[in-house]
N, C-alpha and C positions, 0 to 999 in steps of 0.2 A: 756036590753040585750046587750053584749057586743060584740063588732065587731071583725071579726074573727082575723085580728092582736093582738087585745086587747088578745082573750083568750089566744093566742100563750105566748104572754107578760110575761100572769100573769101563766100558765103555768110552764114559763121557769123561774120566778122570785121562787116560789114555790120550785123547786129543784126536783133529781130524789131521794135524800131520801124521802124528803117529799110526795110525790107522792107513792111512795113504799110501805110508812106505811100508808098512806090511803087507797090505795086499795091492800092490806096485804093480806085479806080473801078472795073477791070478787069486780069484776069489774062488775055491773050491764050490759047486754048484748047492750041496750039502750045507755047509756051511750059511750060504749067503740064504738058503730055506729057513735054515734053525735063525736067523737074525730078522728075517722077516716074520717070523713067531713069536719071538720074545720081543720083537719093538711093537709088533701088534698091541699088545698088554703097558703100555704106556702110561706111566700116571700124568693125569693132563695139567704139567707144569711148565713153566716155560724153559727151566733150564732142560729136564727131559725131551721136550720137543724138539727144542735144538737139539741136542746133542743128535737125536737119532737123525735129524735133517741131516747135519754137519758129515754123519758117520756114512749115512747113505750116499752123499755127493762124493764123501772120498773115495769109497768102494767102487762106484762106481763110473771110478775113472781109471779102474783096471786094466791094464794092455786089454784083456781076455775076456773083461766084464760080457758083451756079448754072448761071447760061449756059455757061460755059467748060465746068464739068462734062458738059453734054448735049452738047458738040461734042468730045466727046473720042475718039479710035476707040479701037476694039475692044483693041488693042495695047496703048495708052496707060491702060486701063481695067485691064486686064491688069496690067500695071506697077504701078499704084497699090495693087491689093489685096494684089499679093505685096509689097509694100513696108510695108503696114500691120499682116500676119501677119507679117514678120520683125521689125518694129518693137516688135511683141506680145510675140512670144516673144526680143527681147533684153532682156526686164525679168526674165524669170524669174529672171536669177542676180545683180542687181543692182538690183533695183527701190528698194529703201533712199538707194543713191547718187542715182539719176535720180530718185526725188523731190525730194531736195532742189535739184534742177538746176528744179522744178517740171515733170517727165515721170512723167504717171501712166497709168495704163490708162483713165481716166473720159476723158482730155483726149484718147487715142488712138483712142480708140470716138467722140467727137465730132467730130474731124478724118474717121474711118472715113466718120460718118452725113453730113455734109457733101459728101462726095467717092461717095454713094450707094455704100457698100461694105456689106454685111453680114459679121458673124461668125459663125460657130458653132464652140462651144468641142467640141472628140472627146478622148478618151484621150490622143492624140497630139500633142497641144496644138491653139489656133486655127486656123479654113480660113477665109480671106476670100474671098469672091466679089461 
């Protein structure tokens, strides 16, 4: 089993075409839980950020991506929006770099509205639910 660096790795070694045309049809709802888990755990770098941006916009531009999202539990829902507020708030101190990576806030609120996350921005930065 590969440690969750590793999957990030191989992941972002992989590419977001390749990613793309693998799950072209369907993102298994399982699958797409265990990805929002292990990209939870992010080491806060910029090629890691991207990468899991890049991996998430290819995913979910699934035929099916929807369906997955409705069978997702509770946990796994969980997972995704804390994934999507930390995602948020790792551009504040670098957002210059990660755009040029093409990681911006427009692209992380679209992956959000896809994955049925809401934001609301507080004093304290972003709260996904």
């Amino acid at each position: 089993c590969l440690e969750i660096e590793e999957r990030i790795d191989f992941v972002s070694d992989l590419g977001e075409d390749m990613i793309g045309r693998i799950f072209h049809t369907e993102i298994p709802p399982e699958l797409l839980g265990e990805m929002l888990h292990t990209f939870l755990a992010f080491r806060q770098t910029t090629r890691d950020i991207s990468s899991i941006v890049h991996t998430l916009k290819a995913v979910t531009n699934s035929r099916r991506f929807s369906l997955s999202v409705q069978f997702l539990s509770s946990f796994d829902r969980s997972a995704g929006s804390q994934l999507i507020e930390k995602l948020l708030n790792s551009l504040l101190d670098r957002q210059q770099d990660l755009a040029e990576l093409g990681v911006t806030e427009y692209l992380i609120h679209s992956i959000a509205e896809k994955l049925n996350i809401t934001t609301t921005y507080t004093e304290n930065g972003p709260i996904c639910n």
